[in-house]
C-alpha positions as CSV (number, residue, x, y, z in Angstrom):
1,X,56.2,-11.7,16.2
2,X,55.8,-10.1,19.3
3,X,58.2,-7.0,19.1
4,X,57.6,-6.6,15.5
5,X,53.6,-6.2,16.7
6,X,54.7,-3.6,19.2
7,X,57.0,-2.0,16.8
8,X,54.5,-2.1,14.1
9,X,51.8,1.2,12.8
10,X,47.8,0.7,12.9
11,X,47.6,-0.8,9.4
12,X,50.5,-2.6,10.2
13,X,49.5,-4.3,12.8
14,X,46.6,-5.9,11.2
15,X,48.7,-7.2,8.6
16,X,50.9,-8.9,11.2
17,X,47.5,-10.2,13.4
18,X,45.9,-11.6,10.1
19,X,49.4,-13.5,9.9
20,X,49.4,-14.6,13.5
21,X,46.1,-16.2,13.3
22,X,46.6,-17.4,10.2
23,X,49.6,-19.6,11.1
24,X,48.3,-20.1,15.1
25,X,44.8,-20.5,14.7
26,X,44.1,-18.3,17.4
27,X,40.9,-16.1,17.7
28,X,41.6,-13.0,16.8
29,X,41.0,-11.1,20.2
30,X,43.1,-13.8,21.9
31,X,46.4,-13.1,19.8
32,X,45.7,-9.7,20.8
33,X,45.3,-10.0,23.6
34,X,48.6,-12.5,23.4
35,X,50.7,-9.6,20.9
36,X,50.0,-6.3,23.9
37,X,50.5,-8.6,27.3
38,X,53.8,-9.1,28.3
39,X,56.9,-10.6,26.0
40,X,56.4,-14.9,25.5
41,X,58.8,-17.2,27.8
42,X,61.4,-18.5,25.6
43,X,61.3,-22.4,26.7
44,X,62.3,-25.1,24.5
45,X,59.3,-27.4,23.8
46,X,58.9,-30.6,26.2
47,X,59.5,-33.7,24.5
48,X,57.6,-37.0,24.8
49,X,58.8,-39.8,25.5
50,X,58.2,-42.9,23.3
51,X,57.5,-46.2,24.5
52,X,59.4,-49.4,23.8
53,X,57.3,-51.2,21.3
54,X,59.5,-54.1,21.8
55,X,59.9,-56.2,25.2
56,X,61.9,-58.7,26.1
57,X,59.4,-61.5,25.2
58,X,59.9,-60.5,21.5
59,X,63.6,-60.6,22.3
60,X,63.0,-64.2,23.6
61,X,61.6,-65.6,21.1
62,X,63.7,-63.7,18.1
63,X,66.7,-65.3,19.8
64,X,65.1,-69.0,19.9
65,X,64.6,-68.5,16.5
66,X,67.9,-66.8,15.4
67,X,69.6,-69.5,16.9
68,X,67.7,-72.7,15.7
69,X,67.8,-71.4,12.2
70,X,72.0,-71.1,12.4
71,X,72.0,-67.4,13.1
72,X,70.9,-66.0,9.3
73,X,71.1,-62.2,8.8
74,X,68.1,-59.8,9.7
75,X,66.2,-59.4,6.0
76,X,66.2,-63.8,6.3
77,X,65.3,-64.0,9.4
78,X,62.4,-61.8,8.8
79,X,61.3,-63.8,5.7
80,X,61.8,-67.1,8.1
81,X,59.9,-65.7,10.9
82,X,56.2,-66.2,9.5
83,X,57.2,-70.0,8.4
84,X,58.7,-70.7,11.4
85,X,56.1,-69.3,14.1
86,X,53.6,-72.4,14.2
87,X,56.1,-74.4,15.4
88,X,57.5,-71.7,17.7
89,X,54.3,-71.8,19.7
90,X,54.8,-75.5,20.0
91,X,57.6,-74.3,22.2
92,X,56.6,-70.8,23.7
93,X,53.4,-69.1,25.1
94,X,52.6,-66.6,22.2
95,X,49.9,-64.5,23.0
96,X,48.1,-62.6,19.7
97,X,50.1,-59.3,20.6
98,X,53.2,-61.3,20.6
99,X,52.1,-62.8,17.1
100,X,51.6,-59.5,15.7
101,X,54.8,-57.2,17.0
102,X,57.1,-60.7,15.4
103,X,55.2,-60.4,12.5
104,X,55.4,-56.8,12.3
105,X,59.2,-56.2,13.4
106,X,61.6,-55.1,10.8
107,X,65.3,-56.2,9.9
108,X,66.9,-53.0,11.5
109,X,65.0,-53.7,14.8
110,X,65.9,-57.0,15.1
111,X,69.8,-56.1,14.3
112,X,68.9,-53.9,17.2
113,X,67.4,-56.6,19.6
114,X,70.1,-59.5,18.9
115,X,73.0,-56.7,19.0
116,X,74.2,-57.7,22.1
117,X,74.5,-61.2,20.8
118,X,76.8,-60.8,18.1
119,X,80.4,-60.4,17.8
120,X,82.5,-59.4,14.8
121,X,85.4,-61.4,13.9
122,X,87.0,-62.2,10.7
123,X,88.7,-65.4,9.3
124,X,90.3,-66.4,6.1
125,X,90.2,-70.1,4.6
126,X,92.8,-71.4,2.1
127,X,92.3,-74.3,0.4
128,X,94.4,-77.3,-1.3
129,X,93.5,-77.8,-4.4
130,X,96.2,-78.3,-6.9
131,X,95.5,-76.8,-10.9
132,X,94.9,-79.7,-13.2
133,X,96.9,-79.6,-16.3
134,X,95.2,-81.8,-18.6
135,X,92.3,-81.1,-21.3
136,X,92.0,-77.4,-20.2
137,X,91.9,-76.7,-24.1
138,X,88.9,-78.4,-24.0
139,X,86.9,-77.1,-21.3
140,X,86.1,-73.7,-22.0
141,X,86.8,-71.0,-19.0
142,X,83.6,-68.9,-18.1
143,X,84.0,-65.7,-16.5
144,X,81.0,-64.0,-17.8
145,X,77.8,-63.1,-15.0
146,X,75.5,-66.2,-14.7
147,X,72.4,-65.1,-17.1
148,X,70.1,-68.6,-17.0
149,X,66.5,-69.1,-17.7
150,X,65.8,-72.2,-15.4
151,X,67.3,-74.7,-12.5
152,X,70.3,-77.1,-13.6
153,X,73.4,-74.6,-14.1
154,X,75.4,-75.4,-11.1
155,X,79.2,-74.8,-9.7
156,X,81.5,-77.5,-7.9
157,X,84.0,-77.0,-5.8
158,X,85.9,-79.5,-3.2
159,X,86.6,-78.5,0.6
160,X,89.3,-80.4,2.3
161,X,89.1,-82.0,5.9
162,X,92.7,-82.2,6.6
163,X,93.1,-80.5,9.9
164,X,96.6,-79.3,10.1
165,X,98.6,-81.3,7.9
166,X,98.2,-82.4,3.8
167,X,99.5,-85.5,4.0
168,X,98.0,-89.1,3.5
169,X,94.2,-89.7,2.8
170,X,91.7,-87.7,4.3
171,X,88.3,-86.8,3.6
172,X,87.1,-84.2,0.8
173,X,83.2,-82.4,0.4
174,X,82.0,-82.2,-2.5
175,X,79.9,-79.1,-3.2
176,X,77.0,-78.3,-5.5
177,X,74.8,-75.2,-5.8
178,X,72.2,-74.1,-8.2
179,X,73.0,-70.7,-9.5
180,X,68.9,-69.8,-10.3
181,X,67.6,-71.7,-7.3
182,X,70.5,-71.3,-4.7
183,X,69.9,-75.3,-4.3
184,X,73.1,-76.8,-2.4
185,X,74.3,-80.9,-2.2
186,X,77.0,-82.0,-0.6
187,X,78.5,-85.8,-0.7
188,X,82.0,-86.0,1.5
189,X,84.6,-88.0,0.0
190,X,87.1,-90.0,0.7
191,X,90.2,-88.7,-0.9
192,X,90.6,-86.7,-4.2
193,X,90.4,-89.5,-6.5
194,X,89.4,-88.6,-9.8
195,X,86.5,-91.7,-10.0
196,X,85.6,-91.1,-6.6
197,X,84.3,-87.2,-7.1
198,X,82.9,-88.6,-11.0
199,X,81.1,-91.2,-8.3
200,X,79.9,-88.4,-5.5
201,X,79.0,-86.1,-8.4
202,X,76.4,-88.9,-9.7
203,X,74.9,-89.7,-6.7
204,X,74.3,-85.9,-6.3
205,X,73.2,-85.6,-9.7
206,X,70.4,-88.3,-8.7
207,X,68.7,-86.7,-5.4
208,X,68.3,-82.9,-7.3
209,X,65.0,-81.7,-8.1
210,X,65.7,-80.8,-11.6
211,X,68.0,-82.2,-14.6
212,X,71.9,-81.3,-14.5
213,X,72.7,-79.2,-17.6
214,X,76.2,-77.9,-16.3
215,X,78.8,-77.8,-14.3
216,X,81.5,-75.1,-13.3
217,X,84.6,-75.7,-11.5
218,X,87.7,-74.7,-10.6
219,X,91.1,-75.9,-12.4
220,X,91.6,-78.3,-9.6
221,X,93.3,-81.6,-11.1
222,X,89.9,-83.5,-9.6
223,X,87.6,-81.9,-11.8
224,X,90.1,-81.2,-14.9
225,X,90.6,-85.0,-16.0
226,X,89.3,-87.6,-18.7
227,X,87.1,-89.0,-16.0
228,X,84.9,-85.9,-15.6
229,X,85.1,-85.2,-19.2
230,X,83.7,-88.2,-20.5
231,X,80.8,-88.4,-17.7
232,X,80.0,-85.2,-19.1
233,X,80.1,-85.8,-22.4
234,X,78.1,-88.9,-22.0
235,X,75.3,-87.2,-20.1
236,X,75.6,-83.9,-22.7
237,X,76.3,-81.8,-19.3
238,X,77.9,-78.6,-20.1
239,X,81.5,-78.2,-18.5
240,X,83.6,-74.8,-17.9
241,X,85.5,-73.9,-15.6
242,X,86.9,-70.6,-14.0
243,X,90.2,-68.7,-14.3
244,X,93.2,-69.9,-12.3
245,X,93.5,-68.0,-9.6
246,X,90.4,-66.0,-9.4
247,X,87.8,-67.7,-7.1
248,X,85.4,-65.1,-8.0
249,X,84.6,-66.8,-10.4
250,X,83.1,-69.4,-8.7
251,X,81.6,-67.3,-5.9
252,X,78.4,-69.0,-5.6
253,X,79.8,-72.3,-4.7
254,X,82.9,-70.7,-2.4
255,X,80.1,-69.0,-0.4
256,X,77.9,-72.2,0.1
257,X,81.3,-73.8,1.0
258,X,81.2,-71.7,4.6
259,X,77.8,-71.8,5.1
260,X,77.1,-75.6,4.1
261,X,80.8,-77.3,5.0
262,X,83.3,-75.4,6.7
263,X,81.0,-73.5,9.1
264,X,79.4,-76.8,10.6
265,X,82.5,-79.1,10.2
266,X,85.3,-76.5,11.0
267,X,89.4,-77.0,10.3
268,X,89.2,-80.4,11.8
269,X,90.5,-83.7,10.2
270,X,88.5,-86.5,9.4
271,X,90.3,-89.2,7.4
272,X,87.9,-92.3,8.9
273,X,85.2,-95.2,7.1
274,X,83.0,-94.0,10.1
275,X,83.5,-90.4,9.7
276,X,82.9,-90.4,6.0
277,X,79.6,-92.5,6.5
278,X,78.2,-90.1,9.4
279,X,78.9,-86.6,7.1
280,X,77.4,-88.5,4.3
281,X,73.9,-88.9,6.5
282,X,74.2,-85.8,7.5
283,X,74.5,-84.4,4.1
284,X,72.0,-86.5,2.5
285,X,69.7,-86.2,5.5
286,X,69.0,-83.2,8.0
287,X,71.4,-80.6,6.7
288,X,69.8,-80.8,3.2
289,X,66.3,-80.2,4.4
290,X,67.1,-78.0,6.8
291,X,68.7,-75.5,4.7
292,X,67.1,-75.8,0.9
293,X,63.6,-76.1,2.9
294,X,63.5,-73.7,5.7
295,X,66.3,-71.1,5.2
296,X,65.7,-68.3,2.8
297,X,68.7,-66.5,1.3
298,X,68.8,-63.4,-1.3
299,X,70.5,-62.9,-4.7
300,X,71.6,-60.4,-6.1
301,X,70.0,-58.9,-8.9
302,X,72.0,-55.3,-10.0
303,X,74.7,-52.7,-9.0
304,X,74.5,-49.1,-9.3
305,X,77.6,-47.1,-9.1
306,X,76.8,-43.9,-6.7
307,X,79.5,-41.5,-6.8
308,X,82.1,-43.7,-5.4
309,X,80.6,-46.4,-3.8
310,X,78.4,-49.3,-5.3
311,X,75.5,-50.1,-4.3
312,X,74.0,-53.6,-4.8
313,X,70.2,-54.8,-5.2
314,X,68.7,-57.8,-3.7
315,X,65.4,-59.4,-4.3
316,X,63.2,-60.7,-1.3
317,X,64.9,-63.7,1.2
318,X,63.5,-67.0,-0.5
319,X,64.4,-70.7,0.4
320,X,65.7,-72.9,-2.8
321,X,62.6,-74.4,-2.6
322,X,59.9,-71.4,-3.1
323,X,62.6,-70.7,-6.2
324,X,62.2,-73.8,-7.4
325,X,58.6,-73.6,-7.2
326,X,58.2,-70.2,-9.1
327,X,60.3,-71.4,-12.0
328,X,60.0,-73.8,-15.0
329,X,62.2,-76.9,-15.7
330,X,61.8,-79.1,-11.8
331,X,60.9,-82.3,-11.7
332,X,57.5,-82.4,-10.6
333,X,57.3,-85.3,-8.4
334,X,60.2,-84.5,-7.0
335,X,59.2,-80.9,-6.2
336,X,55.9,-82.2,-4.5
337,X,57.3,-84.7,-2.4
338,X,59.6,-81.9,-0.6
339,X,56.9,-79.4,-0.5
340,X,54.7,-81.9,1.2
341,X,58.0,-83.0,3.4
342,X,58.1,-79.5,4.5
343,X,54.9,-78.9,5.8
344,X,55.5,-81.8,8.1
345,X,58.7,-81.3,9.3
346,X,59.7,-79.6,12.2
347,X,62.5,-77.3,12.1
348,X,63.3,-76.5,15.5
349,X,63.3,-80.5,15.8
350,X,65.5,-80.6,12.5
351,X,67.9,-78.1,13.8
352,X,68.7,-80.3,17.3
353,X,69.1,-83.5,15.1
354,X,71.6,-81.9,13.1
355,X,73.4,-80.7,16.1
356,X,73.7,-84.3,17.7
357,X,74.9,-85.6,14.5
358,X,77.2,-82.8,14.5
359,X,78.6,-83.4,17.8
360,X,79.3,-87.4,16.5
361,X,81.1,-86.2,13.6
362,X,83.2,-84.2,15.7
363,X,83.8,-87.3,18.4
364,X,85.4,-89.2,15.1
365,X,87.9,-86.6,14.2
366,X,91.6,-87.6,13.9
367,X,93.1,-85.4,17.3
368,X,96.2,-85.8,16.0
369,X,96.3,-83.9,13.1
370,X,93.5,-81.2,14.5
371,X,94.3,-77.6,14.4
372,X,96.3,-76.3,18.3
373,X,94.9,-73.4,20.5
374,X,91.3,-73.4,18.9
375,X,89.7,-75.1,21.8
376,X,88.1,-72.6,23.8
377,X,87.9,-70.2,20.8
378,X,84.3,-69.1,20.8
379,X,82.1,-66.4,19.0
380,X,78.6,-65.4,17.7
381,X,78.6,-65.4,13.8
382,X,77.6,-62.0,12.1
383,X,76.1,-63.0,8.9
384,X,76.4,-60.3,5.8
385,X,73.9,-59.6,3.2
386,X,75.1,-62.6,0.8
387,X,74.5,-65.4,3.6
388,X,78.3,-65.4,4.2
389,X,79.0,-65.8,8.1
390,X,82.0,-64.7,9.5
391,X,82.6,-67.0,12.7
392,X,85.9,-67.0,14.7
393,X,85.3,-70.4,16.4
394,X,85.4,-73.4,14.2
395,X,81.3,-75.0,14.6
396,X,78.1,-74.2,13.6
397,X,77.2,-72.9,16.8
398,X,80.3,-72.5,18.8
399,X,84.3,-73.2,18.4
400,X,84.9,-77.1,17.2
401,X,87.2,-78.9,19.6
402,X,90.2,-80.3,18.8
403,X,89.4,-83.4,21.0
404,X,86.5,-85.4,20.8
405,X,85.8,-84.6,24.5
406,X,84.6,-81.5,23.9
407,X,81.2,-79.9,24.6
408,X,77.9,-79.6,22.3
409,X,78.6,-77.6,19.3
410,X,75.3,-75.2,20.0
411,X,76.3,-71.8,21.2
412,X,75.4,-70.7,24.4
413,X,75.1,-66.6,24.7
């Protein structure tokens, strides 16, 4: 305003000062005093500098617990992070500051602090499931979006443990997950046998919380047979299956079958009476109360189509078991005895134990048949917003070894 001021006539000028003060604040004999002296520097405004928030500490511990809880995405580990913290002072000196700033960070500033730590890579698994043939006209297909009221609506699938080659007898996981609750069980099997997976699938059906009402599976010949059929029929358990060829269908399961299976047991080949025993007490022990008791995941609850791209909706990180808790239709017993298991358990403790009993499952592979020049292959997992980890060694916490002489399966930054 200055050489408009000077420019300016008498009445104009006290227009233009009632303006100045106005918008300065100025007293009215210092802006004139300011509008006659000599013309204003022109010097861009200094800017402040912020202070970290964040140290190193909070860094610490974020890592400790990133890695303990099998490296879940931000928005997880955030909803983790309050559950998880009177156990992490068991471990660390928190002081009350600490307490708050962990309690207090959000999901973009902890992609921030464990940046460094991550590493993209992608890989693609293939499975070997051959279509079954028989009754499909009696099994309906279901391709429709899951719409269910309560816990017991579950998909199947099988993952295969056959290392590098098909052939001969080698050991299968079975997979279950809850669509409402995101509840997983696993039983490993010995083969594909069509009474062996109608035997793991009722010894499944008897450690769950709630009451089976369905199945959904692929058109695999181990779930498409008589055997399955009846056991369904004779238990009034609902059974579709998906389209051939179109594993969206059954995305709930294929996700849970990286997280749960693949991630922690890798391309390896187990086809041993030992091996099958040690993933079964793994799967019926640790790993399913580490992972439907202490690590929330999100669902997915709209899209939106904006302009071109679609944006998806997510409701807050939950474990199965807070779901199963908010909804109708658990078995109440059941449900109480986990929730009290919970609050006693220990989940940095729980997360080493499954780690040693990973590293014996991986001493029992079959060497023969594992997968060449995956060795020394070793990455951080990068987790996405569905739970999905993307991982380009072969463990839970680094690359699997093809020999049994291999080091601990925890990954070492």
């Amino acid at each position: 305003m200055w050489p408009v001021y000077r420019a300016a006539g008498r009445v104009e000028k006290g227009r233009i000062l009632d303006q100045v003060c106005q918008v300065t604040g100025y007293h009215r004999k210092y802006a004139v005093r300011r509008l006659n002296g000599p013309p204003p520097e022109s010097r861009p405004p200094r800017r402040r500098l912020r202070v970290p928030t964040y140290g190193k500490p909070v860094d610490h511990a974020l890592r400790l617990v990133w890695e303990a809880a099998n490296y879940p995405w931000s928005v997880r580990l955030k909803a983790l992070l309050p559950r998880w913290l009177p156990w992490l002072k068991k471990r660390l000196s928190i002081s009350p500051r600490l307490e708050s700033q962990l309690l207090r960070i959000s999901p973009r500033q902890i992609d921030r602090r464990l940046r460094p730590h991550k590493v993209k890579a992608k890989r693609r698994l293939y499975g070997r499931t051959k279509p079954g043939t028989l009754l499909k006209h009696h099994i309906p297909i279901r391709a429709e979006r899951w719409e269910v009221d309560g816990p017991g609506w579950t998909e199947i699938d099988l993952v295969s443990h056959s290392g590098d080659r098909a052939d001969g007898e080698f050991i299968h996981s079975l997979t279950l997950t809850d669509i409402l609750t995101g509840w997983t069980e696993t039983q490993a099997v010995l083969g594909k046998s069509q009474a062996f997976v109608v035997e793991a699938l009722e010894q499944i059906r008897q450690r769950l919380p709630f009451e089976l009402r369905g199945i959904d599976s692929d058109n695999g010949s181990e779930f498409i047979n008589h055997h399955l059929h009846d056991y369904c029929e004779l238990l009034e358990i609902k059974f579709t299956r998906g389209r051939p060829y179109k594993k969206d269908d059954n995305a709930h399961v294929e996700q849970k079958n990286w997280t749960h299976v693949r991630r922690l047991l890798g391309y390896l080949r187990y086809d041993s009476p030992k091996a099958l025993l040690a993933m079964n007490e793994l799967y019926r022990g640790e790993l399913r109360s580490f992972q439907n008791l202490f690590l929330p995941s999100v669902k997915l609850m709209s899209k939106t189509r904006v302009g071109s791209r679609l944006r998806r909706h997510y409701d807050l990180p939950r474990t199965p078991l807070d779901r199963l808790l908010a909804c109708r239709g658990a078995k109440a017993v059941r449900v109480a005895a986990l929730r009290a298991l919970r609050d006693r358990l220990d989940p940095f403790r729980l997360s080493e134990t499954v780690d040693r009993r990973l590293r014996a499952i991986h001493a029992l592979s079959n060497p023969r048949h594992n997968p060449r020049g995956r060795a020394m292959e070793a990455a951080a997992p990068v987790e996405n917003r569905n739970g999905a980890v993307s991982h380009k060694g072969l463990g839970k916490r680094s690359a699997f070894p093809t020999a049994p002489t291999a080091p601990s399966p925890r990954l070492h930054l």
